[in-house]
C-alpha atoms as a printed R data frame, in Angstrom:
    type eleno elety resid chain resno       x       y       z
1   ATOM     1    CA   UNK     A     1 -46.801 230.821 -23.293
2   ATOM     2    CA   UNK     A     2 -43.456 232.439 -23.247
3   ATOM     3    CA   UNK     A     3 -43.955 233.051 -19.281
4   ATOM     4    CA   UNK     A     4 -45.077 229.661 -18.859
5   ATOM     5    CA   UNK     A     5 -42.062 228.132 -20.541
6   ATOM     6    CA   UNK     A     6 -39.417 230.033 -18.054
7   ATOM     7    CA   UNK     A     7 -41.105 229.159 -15.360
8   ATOM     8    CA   UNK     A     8 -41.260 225.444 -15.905
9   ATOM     9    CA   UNK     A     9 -37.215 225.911 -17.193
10  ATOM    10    CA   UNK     A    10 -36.664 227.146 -14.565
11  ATOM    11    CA   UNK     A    11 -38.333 224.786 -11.874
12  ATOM    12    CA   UNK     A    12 -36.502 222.106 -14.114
13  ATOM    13    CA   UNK     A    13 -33.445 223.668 -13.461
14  ATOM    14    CA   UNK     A    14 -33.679 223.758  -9.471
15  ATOM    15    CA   UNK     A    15 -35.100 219.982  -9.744
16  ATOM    16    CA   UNK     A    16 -32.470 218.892 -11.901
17  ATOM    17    CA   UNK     A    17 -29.875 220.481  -9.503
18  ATOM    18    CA   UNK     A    18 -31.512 218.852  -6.062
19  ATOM    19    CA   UNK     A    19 -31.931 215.397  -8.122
20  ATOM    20    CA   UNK     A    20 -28.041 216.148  -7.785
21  ATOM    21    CA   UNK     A    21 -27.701 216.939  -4.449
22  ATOM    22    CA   UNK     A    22 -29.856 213.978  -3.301
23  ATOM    23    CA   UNK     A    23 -28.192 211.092  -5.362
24  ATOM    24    CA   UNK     A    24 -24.946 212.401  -4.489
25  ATOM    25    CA   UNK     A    25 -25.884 212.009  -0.602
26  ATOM    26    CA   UNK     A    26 -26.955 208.408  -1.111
27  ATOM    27    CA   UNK     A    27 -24.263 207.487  -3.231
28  ATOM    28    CA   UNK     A    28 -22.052 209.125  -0.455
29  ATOM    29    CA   UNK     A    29 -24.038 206.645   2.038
30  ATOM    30    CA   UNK     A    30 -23.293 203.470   0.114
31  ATOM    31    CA   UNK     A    31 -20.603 201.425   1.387
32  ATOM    32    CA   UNK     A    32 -17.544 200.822   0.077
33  ATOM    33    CA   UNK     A    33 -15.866 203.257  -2.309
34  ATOM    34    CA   UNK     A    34 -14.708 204.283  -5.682
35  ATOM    35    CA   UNK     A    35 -11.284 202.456  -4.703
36  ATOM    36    CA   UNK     A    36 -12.473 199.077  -3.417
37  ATOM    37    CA   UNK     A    37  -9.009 197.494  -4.738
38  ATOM    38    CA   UNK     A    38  -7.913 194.808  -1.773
39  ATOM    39    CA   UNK     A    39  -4.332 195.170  -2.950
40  ATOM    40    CA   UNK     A    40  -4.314 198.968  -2.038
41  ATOM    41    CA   UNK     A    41  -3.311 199.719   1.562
42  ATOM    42    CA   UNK     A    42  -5.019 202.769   3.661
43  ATOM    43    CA   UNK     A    43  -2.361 205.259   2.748
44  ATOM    44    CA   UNK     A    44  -2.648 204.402  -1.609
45  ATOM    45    CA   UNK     A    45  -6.886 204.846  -1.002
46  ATOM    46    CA   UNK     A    46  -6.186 208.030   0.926
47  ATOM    47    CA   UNK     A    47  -3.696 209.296  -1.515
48  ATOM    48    CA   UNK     A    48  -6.408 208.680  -4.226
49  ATOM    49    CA   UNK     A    49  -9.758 210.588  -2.274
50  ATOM    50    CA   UNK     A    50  -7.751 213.176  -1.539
51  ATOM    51    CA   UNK     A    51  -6.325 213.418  -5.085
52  ATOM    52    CA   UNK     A    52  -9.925 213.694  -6.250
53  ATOM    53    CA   UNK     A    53 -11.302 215.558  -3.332
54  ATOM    54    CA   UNK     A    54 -13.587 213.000  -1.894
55  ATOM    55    CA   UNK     A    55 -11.775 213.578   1.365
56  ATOM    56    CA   UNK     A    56 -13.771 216.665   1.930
57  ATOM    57    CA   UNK     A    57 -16.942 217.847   3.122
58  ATOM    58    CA   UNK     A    58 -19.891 216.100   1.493
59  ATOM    59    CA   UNK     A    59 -21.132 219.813   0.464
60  ATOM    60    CA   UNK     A    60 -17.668 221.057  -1.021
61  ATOM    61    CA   UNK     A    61 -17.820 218.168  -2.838
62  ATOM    62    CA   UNK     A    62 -21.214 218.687  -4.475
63  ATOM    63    CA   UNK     A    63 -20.352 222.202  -5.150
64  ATOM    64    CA   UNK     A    64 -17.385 221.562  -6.825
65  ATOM    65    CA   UNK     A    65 -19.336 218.633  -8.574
66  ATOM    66    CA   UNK     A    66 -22.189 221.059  -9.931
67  ATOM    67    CA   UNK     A    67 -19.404 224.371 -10.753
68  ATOM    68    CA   UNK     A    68 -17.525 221.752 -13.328
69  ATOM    69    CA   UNK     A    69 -20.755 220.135 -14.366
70  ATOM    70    CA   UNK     A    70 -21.957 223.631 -15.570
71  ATOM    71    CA   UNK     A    71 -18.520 224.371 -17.539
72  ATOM    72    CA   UNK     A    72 -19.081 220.713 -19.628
73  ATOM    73    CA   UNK     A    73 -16.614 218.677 -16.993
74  ATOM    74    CA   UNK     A    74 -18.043 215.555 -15.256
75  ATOM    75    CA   UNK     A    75 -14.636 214.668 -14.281
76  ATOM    76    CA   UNK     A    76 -13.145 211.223 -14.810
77  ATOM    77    CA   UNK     A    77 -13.870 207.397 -13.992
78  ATOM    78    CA   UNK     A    78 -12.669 206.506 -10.804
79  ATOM    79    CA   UNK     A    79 -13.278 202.462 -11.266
80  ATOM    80    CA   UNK     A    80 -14.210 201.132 -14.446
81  ATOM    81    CA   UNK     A    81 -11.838 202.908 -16.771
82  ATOM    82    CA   UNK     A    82  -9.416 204.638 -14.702
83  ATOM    83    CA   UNK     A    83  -8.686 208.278 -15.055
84  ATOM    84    CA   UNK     A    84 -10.876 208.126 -18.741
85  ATOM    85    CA   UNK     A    85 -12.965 211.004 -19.040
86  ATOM    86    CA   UNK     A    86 -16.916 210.272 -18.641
87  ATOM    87    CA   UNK     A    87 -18.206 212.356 -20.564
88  ATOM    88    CA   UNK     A    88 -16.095 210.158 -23.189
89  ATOM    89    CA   UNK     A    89 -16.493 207.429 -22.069
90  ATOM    90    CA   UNK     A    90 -21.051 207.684 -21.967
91  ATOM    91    CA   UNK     A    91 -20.208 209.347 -25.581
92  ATOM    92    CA   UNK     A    92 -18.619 206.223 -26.713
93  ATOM    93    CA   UNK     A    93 -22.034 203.946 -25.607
94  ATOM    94    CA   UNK     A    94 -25.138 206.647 -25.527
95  ATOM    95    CA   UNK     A    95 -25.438 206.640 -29.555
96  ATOM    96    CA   UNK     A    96 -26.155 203.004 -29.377
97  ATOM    97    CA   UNK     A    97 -28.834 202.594 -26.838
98  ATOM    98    CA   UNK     A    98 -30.537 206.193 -28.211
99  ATOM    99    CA   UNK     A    99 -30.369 204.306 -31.502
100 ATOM   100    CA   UNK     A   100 -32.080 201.301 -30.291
101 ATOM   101    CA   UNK     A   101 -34.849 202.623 -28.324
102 ATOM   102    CA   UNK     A   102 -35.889 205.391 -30.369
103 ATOM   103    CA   UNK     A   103 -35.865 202.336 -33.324
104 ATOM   104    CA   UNK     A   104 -38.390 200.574 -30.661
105 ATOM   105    CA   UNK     A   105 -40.542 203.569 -29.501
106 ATOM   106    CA   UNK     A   106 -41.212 204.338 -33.228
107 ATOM   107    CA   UNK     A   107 -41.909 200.608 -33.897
108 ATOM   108    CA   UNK     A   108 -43.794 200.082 -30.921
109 ATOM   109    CA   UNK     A   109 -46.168 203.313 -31.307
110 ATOM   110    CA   UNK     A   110 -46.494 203.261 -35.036
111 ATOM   111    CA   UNK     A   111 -47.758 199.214 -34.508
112 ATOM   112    CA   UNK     A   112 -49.978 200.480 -31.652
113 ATOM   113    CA   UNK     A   113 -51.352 203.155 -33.215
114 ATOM   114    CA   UNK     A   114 -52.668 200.983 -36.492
115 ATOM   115    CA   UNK     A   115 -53.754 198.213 -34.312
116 ATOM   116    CA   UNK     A   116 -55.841 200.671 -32.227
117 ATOM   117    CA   UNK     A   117 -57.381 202.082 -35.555
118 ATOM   118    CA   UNK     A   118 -58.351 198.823 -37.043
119 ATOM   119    CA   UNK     A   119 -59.924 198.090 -33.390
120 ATOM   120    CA   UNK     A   120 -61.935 201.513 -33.006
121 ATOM   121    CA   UNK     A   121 -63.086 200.464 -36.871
122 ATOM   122    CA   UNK     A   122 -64.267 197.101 -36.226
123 ATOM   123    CA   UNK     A   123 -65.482 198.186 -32.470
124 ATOM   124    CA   UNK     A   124 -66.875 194.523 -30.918
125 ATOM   125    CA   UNK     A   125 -65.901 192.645 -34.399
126 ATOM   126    CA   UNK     A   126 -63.267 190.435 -35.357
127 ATOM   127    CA   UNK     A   127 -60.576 192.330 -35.880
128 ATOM   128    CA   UNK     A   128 -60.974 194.327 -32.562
129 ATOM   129    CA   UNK     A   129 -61.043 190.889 -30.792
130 ATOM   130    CA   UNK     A   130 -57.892 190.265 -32.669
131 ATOM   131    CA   UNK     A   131 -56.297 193.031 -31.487
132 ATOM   132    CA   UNK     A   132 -57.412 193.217 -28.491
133 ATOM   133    CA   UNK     A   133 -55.471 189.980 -27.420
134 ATOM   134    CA   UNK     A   134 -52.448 191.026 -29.243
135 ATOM   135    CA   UNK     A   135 -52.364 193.998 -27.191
136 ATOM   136    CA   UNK     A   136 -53.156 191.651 -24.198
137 ATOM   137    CA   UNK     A   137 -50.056 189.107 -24.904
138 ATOM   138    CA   UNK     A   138 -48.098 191.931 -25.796
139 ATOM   139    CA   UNK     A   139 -48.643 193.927 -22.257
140 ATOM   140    CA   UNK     A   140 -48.254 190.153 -20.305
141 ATOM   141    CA   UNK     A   141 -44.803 189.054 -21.744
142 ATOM   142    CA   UNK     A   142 -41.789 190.574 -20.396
143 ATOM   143    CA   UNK     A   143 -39.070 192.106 -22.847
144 ATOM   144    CA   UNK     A   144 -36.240 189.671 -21.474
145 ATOM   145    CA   UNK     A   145 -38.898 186.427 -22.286
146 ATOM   146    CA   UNK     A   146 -39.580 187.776 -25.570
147 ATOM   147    CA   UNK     A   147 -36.075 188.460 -26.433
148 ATOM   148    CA   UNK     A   148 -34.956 185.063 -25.373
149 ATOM   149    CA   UNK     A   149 -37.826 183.692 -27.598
150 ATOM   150    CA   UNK     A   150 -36.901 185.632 -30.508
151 ATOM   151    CA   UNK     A   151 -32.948 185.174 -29.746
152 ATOM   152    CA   UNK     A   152 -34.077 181.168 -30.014
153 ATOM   153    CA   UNK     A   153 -35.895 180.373 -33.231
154 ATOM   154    CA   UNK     A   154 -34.853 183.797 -35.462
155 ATOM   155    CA   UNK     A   155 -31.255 183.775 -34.233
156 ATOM   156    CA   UNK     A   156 -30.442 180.255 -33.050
157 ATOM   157    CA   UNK     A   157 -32.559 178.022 -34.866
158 ATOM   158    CA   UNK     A   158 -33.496 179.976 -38.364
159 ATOM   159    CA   UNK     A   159 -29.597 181.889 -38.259
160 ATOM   160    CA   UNK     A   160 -31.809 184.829 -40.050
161 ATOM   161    CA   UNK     A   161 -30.025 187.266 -37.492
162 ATOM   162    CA   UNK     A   162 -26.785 187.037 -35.071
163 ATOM   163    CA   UNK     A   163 -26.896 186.155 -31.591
164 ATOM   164    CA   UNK     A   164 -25.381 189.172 -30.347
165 ATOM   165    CA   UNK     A   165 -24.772 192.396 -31.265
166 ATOM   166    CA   UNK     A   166 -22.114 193.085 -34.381
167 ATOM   167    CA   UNK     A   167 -20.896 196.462 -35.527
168 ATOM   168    CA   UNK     A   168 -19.930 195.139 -38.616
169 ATOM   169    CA   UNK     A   169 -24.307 194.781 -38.897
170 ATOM   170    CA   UNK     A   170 -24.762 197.484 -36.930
171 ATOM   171    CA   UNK     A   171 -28.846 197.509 -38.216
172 ATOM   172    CA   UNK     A   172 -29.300 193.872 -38.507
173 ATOM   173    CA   UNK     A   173 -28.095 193.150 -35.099
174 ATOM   174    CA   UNK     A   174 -30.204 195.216 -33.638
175 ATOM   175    CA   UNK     A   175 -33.509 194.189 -35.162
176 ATOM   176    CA   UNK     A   176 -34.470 191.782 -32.508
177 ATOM   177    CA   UNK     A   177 -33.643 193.937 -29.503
178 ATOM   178    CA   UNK     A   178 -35.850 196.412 -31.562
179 ATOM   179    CA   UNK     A   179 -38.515 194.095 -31.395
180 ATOM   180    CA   UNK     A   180 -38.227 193.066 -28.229
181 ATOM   181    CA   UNK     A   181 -38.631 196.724 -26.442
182 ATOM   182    CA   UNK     A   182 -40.938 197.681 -28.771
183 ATOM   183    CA   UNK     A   183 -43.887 195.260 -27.274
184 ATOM   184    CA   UNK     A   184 -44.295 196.902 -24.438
185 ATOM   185    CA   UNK     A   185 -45.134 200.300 -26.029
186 ATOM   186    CA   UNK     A   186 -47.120 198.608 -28.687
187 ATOM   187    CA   UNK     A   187 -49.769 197.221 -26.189
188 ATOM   188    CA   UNK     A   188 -49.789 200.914 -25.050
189 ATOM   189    CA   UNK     A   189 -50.521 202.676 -27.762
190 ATOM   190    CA   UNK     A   190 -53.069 200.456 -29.204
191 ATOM   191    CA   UNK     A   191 -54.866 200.453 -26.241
192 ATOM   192    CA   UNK     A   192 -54.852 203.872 -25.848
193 ATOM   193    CA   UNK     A   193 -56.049 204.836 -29.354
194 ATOM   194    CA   UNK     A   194 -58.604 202.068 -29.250
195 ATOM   195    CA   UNK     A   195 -60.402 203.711 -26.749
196 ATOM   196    CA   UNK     A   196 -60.170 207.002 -27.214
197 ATOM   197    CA   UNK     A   197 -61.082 206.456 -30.566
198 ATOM   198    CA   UNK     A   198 -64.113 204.897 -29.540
199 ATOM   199    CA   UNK     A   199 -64.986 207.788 -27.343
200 ATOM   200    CA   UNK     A   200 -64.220 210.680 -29.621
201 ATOM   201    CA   UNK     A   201 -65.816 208.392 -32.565
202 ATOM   202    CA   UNK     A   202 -68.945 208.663 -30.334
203 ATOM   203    CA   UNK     A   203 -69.101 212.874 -30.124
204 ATOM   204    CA   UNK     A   204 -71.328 214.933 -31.173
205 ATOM   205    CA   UNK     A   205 -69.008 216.858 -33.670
206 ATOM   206    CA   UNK     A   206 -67.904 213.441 -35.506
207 ATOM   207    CA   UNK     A   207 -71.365 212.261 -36.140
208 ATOM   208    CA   UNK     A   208 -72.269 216.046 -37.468
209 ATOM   209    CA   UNK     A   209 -68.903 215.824 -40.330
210 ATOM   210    CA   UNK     A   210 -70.320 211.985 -41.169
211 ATOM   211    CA   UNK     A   211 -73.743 213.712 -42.123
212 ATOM   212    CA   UNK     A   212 -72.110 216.250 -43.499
213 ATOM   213    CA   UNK     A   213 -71.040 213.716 -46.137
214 ATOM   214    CA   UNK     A   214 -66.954 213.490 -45.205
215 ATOM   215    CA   UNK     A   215 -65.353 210.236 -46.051
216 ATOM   216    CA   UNK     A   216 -65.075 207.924 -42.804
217 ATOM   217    CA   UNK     A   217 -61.268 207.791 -43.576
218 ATOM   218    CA   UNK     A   218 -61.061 211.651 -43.552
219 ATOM   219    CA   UNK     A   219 -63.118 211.894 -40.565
220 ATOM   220    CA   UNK     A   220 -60.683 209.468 -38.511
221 ATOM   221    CA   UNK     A   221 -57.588 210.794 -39.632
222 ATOM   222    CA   UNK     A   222 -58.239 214.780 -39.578
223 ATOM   223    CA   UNK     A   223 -60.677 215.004 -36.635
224 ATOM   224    CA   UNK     A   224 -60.387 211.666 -34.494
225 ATOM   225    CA   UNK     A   225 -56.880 210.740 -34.370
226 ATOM   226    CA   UNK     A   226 -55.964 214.108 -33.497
227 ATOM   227    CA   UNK     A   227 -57.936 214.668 -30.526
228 ATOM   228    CA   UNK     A   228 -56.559 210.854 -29.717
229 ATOM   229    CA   UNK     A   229 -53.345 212.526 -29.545
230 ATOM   230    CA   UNK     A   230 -52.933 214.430 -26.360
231 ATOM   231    CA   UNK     A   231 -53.806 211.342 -24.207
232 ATOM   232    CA   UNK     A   232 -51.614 209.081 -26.118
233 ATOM   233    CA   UNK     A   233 -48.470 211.627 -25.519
234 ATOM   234    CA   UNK     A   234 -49.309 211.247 -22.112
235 ATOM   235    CA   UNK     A   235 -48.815 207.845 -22.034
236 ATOM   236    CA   UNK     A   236 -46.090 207.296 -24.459
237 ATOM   237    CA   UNK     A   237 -43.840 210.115 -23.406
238 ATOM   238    CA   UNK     A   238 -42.278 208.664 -20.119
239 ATOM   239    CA   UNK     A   239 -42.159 204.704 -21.863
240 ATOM   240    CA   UNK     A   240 -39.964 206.352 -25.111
241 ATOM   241    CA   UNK     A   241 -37.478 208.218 -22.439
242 ATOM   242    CA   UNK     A   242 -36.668 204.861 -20.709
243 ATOM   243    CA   UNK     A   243 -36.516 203.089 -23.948
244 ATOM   244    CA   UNK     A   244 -34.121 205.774 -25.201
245 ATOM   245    CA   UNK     A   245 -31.920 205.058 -21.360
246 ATOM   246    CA   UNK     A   246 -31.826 201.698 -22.302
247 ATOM   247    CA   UNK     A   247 -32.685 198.284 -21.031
248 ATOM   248    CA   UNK     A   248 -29.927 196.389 -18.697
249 ATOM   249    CA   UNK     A   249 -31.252 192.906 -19.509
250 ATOM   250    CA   UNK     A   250 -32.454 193.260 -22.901
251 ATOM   251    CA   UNK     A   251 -28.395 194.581 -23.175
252 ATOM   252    CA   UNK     A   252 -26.891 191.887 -21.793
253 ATOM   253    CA   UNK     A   253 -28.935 189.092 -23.827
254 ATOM   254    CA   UNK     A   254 -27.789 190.878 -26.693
255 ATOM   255    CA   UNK     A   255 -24.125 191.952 -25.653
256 ATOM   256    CA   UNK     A   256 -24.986 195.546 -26.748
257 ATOM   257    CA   UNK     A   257 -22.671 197.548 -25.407
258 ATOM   258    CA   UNK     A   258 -25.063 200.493 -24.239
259 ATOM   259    CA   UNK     A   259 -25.897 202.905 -21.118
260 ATOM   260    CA   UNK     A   260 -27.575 200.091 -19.375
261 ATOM   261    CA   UNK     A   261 -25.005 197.841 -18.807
262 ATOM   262    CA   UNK     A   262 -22.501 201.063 -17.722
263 ATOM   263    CA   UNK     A   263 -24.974 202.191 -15.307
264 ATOM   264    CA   UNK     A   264 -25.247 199.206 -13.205
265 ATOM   265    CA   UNK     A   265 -21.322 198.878 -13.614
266 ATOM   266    CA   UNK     A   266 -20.762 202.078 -12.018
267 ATOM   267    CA   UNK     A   267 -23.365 201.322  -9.343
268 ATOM   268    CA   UNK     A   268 -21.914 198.420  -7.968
269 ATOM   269    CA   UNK     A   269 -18.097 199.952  -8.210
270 ATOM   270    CA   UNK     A   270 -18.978 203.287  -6.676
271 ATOM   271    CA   UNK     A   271 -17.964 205.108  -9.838
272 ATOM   272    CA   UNK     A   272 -19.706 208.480  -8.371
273 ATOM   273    CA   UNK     A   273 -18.928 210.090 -11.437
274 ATOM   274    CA   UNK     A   274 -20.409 208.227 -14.046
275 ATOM   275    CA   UNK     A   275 -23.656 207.449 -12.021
276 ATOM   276    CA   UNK     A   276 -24.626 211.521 -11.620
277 ATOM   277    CA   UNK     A   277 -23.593 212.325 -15.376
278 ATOM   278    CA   UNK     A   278 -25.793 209.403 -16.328
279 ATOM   279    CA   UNK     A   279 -28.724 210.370 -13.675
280 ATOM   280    CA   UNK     A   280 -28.166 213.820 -15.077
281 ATOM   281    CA   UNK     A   281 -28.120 212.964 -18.632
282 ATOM   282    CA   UNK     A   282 -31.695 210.689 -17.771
283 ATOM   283    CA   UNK     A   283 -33.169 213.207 -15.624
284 ATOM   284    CA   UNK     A   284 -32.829 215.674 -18.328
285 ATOM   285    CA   UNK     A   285 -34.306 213.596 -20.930
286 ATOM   286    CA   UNK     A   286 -36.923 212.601 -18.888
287 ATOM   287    CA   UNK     A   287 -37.755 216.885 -17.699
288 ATOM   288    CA   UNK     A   288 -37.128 218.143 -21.111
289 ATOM   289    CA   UNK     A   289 -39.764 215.652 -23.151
290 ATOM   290    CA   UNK     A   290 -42.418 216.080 -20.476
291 ATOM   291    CA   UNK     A   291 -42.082 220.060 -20.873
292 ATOM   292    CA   UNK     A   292 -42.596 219.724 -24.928
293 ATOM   293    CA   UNK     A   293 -45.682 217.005 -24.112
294 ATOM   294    CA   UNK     A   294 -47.177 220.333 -21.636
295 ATOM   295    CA   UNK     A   295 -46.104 222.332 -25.088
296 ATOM   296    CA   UNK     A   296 -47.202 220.376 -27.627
297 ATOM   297    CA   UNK     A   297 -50.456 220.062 -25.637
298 ATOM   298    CA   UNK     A   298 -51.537 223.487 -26.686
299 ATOM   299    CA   UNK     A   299 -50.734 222.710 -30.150
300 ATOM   300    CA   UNK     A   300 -52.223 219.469 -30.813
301 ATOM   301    CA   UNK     A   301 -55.774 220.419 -28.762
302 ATOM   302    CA   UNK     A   302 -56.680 224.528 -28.811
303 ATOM   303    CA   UNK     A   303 -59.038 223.855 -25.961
304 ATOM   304    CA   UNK     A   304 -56.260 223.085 -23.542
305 ATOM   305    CA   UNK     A   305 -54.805 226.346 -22.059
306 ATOM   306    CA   UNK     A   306 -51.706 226.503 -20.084
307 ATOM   307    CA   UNK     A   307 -51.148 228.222 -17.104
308 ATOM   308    CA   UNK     A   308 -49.932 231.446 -18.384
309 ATOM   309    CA   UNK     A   309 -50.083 230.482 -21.503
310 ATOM   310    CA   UNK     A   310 -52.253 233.343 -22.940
311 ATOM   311    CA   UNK     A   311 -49.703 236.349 -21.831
């Protein structure tokens, strides 16, 4: 296990590094750059690159780029707050959209997972027809509908919550964006543990603990749900990391001033800087859950056995 883990650190590692390399080269490509200001003249924009060394070689520039990213520096904004530091200035707005999508992947899964129970339970009855269309509506409406649905009667027409986003109510304010995300990976889940519940409800080894005389709750929650587990983290692990980067719309409908909203910012104003911390920050995320799923995987089901994992 211990042999497994450094290699797949370390592969991590190099793709984190040539996710880098590669976005830097497009973002290099774009047109335009970080000083698109029509009231600076050819000399002031020169004065500036070469200030902040864009005026050299594309790979200078990336090695530079990766040395100070590996001491803690991701340099400065160029464009949308001049001269601020980044790694500020994502501090200042990463809490909040963490916040809010880890609210909605624990909403969304917990929902999922209950509604996929009750549906295994009542396999072809009327709850699992029930839920079975939930999950259905819930997997055909788009966040941004949903949002502008709930935003309309809970917000506008009821006034039970604000139409924006308030720090003053930083967790009331939030409860509708919550909900909105949290569709999406509700479908999912319940889905997912509806039928692999089914299937695992069906084996061999579950029908031999119901003769045995173990209560049908104990049977579902100790032996079923578990081996429902490894398929489900599968699923759920990629959905959670872009619900923890944020949504740009669902951000914007609610003025929540999150990663989202900076991301595209600093796209469209060739603020190099903030775009690879963020891409880093994402890309790390997204490498470092997927290597606990491949982890967890030998925890949650025995039989699984990972490459190396018995040295």
């Amino acid at each position: 296990m211990v042999k497994y883990v450094a290699k797949r650190i370390l592969i991590s590692v190099v793709t984190l590094l040539v996710i880098i390399i590669i976005l830097f080269c497009l973002l290099k490509l774009m047109p335009g750059s970080p000083f698109n200001n029509e009231r600076m003249t050819d000399a002031q924009r020169a004065t500036l690159e070469a200030k902040f060394g864009l005026d050299k070689p594309i790979y200078q520039q990336i090695a530079i780029y990766v040395k100070n990213m590996i001491t803690g520096d991701f340099g400065v904004s160029y464009s949308i707050q001049a001269n601020y530091p980044v790694s500020q200035l994502i501090a200042n707005k990463f809490p909040l959209t963490v916040k809010i999508g880890l609210q909605a992947a624990v909403v969304g899964i917990a929902a999922g997972i209950l509604l996929g129970m009750v549906s295994a339970l009542s396999h072809n009855g009327f709850w699992d027809t029930v839920t079975t269309i939930v999950s259905m509506i819930g997997a055909s409406i788009p966040a941004q509908v949903l949002a502008l649905g709930l935003v309309y009667f809970f917000a506008f027409k009821l006034n039970w919550f604000p139409l924006t986003y308030s720090s003053k109510a930083p967790v009331h304010s939030t409860i509708l964006a919550t909900l909105s995300l949290a569709l999406s990976p509700m479908s999912i889940a319940a889905r997912f543990t509806r039928n692999e519940l089914l299937e695992v409800l069906g084996s061999e080894y579950i029908t031999l603990a119901e003769t045995k005389g173990m209560p049908r709750k104990r049977v579902l929650i100790i032996h079923a749900l578990k081996n429902t587990l490894v398929p489900l983290i599968t699923a759920m692990a990629p959905m959670t990391i872009m619900l923890l980067m944020g949504s740009t719309v669902i951000e914007r409908i609610f003025s929540i001033p999150g990663i989202g909203s900076l991301f595209i910012n600093a796209i469209t104003s060739n603020d190099y800087n903030v775009v690879l911390t963020l891409a880093f920050i994402f890309s790390s995320m997204y490498i470092g859950i997927m290597l606990l799923v491949d982890i967890l995987y030998g925890i949650i089901d025995p039989r699984i056995r990972l490459s190396g994992g018995a040295k």
